[in-house]
VOZABA-61930 format. One record per residue (C-alpha): residue in one letter; x, y, z. Coordinates in steps of 0.05 Angstrom, whole numbers, plus 5000, padded with zeros to 4 digits. Layout:
AXYZ...
END
This chain:
X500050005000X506050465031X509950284956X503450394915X502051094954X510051324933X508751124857X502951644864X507552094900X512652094843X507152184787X505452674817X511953054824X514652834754X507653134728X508953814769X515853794743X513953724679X508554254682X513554664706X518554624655X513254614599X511355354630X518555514632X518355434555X512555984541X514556484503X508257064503X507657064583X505157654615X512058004624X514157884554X508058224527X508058754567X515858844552X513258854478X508359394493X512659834521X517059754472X511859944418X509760504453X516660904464X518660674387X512160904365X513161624407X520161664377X518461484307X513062044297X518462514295X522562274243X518962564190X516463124229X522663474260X525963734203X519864134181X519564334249X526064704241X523964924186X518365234226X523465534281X527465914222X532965384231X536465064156X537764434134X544164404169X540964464238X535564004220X541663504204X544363594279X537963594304X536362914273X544162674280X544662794352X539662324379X543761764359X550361994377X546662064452X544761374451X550661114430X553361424489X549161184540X548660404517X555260234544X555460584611X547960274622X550659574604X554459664657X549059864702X544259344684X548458824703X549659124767X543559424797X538459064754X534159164689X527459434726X529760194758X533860244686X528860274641X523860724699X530961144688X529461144616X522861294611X522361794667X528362174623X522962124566X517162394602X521862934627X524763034556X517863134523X514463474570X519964104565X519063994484X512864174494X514064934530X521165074501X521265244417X527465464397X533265104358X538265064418X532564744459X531164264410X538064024399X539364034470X531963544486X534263144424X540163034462X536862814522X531062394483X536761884459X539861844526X533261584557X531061194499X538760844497X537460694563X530860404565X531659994488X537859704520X534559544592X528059204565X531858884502X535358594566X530558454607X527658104542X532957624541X531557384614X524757284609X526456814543X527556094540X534755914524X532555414468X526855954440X531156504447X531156614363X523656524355X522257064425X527557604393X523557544317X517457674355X520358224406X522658564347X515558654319X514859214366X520859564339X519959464262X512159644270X513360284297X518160474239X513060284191X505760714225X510961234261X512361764209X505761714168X502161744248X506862484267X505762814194X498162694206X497462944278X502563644256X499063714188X490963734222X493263964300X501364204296X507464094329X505564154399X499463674403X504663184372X508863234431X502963164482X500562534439X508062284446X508362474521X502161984537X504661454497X511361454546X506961624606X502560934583X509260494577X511060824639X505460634684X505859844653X513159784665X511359724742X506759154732X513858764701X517458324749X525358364748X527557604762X535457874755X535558014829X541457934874X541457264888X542057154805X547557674804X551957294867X551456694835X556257004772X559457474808X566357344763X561857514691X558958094732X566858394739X568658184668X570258884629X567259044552X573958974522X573358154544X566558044520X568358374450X573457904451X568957294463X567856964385X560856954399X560257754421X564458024352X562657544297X554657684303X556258394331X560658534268X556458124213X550958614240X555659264236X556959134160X550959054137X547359534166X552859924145X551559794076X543759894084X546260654116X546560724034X539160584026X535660994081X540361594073X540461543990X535261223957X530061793950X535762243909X537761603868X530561443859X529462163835X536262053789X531761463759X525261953754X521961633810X517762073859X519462043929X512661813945X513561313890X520761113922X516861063993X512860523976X519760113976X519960294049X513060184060X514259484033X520959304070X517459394139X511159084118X514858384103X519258494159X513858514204X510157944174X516357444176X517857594244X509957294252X512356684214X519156644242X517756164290X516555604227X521855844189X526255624250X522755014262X524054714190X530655104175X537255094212X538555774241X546455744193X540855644126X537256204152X542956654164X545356504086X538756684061X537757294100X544457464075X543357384004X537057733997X539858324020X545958303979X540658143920X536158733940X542059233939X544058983866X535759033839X536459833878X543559973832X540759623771X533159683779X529860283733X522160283758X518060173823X516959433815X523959273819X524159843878X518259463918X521458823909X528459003931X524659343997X521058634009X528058254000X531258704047X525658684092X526457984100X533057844097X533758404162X527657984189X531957294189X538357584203X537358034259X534357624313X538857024298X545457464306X542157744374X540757044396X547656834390X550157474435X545757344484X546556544484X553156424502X553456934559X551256924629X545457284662X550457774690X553957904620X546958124587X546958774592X553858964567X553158424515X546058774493X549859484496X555959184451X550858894399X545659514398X551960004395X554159724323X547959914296X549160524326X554860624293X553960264226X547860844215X551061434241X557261324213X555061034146X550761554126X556762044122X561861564098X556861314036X554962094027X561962094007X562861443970X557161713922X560862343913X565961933879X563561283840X555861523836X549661203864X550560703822X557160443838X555160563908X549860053915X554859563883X558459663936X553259553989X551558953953X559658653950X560958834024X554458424043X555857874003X563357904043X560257734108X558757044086X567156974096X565157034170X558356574171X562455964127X568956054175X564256054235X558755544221X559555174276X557655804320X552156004289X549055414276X548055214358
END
């Protein structure tokens, strides 16, 4: 009876066990949408000023060269702020972070919304990409723990739905509220949208507490300059750099080569409009791609279409072949984005996230800031042209790195 009652006993746990680790492997639990909510709503804030800001200049008397550092120094800020909040997450915790980052936001929009001049502007621009480096990096963090090692791939693709959705409703959302209300209702619609993400960051629990951080208290003390080194920080980290490097090319150039070809810019949007439309959808679908394709297939492919998109933009002389090259690219960033974040984030410990995070989100940084001024003057020399070429051959280059390291990114 005693030996029959155990048997129960141990169904019973190995059931509970198993229940448990089955829950372990969700991927949309209540934290993780809520992270992706937040997200969506401080992208969606930031993105209804990309359109909008230079014609605000424009409004404040200010010329195309202020509306350049106006638009130029948000990035530079957040590039500034990833690495020294790595550090910081990893050491006090994702949670107060990203209230950090969003309380900088509220603060930052709220003063757009009384100060107008051109030193003001540059000044809260400044301060926007501080708070939003610091809260992208903390919740793209916080992401990460909430993830399932083995589903860490398929949880970034969808995660990043809330970034490339934003890019895509953004603009069109700010040039409707400043064209039927103006500048400042756009601000007070951006202020509620961070106020919103604000209020449903407290209902997110941080599991990186102290206890997590003691138990890798040796990766907590390792510098930057040792994770770069780590084979699986650099070679995603720097597969990433170059292309978006090369795709600096197509956001910063594409409307002037498109109007070199006789294409409007409205015509040359829809390309855009396209690119985040099948981004979007195969991050939906990225979760079968993974099941029936190994993740070193998928990195190929994503890596090929973009290369192929970049040669259909240099040799491509109407919209169709304009669309299509935006739905390659679209997809190929789609495949190759979240699988070069997984493999960051994979081999490092709980206490390395944050810097890791910081290391990978910086080279985008970088790759865009920097590429737009170094293509401005590659086109200056060879053409538009001979530019994309370019683009195209430096893409196609990175498979060097995916063949040498296979192995790595194929775990």
């Amino acid at each position: 009876m005693m030996q029959n009652n155990q048997q129960s006993l141990d169904k019973v746990k190995g059931a509970v066990s198993t229940q448990s680790r089955d829950t372990d492997q969700r991927l949309f639990t209540k934290d993780f949408i809520i992270l992706m909510m937040i997200n969506f709503l401080v992208m969606t804030a930031v993105t209804t000023q990309m359109g909008t800001l230079p014609l605000y200049v424009t409004h404040l008397g200010g010329n195309s060269i202020m509306s350049g550092l106006v638009v130029g120094i948000w990035g530079l800020a957040a590039l500034c702020a990833r690495i020294p909040v790595g550090k910081l997450l990893d050491t006090y915790g994702r949670k107060k972070l990203i209230f950090i980052g969003l309380a900088i936001l509220m603060a930052d929009f709220s003063m757009l919304i009384f100060y107008s001049t051109i030193a003001s502007l540059i000044v809260l621009r400044a301060l926007q990409g501080i708070g939003n480096g610091t809260q992208s990096t903390s919740v793209a963090t916080m992401v990460a723990d909430k993830l399932p090692k083995q589903k860490l791939s398929i949880g970034l693709g969808y995660f990043s739905i809330s970034q490339t959705l934003p890019a895509a409703i953004g603009p069109a959302i700010g040039l409707v509220v400043v064209e039927n209300f103006g500048f400042q209702s756009l601000f007070y619609f951006s202020l509620s949208l961070i106020c919103l993400a604000f209020v449903l960051s407290f209902f997110v629990k941080d599991n990186y507490t102290h206890v997590e951080k003691s138990k890798h208290v040796a990766d907590e003390n390792t510098g930057f300059l040792d994770l770069i080194r780590l084979k699986s920080v650099w070679v995603p980290s720097l597969i990433v750099f170059v292309v978006c490097f090369a795709n600096a090319a197509v956001t910063a150039f594409l409307v002037q080569f498109g109007e070199q070809k006789n294409l409007s810019a409205t015509i040359v949007g829809f390309s855009f409009t396209m690119q985040a439309i099948i981004g979007a959808l195969v991050r939906v679908w990225f979760a079968k791609l993974y099941l029936y394709f190994r993740s070193y297939v998928l990195v190929i492919a994503g890596i090929l279409m973009i290369a192929s998109a970049y040669f259909m933009i240099a040799f491509g002389a109407t919209v169709e072949w304009l669309v299509l090259a935006g739905a390659l690219n679209g997809f190929g960033f789609a495949l190759l984005i979240p699988l070069m974040n997984a493999v960051v984030l994979k081999n490092v410990s709980s206490a390395q996230r944050g810097r890791a995070t910081a290391i990978f989100s910086s080279g985008t940084d970088v790759a865009y800031g920097l590429g737009a001024f170094m293509w401005g003057v590659v086109a200056n020399f060879i053409g538009f042209f001979g530019m994309y070429c370019l683009t195209a051959t430096m893409v196609i280059a990175t498979l060097l790195l995916v063949i040498a390291h296979n192995r790595l990114l194929n775990e």
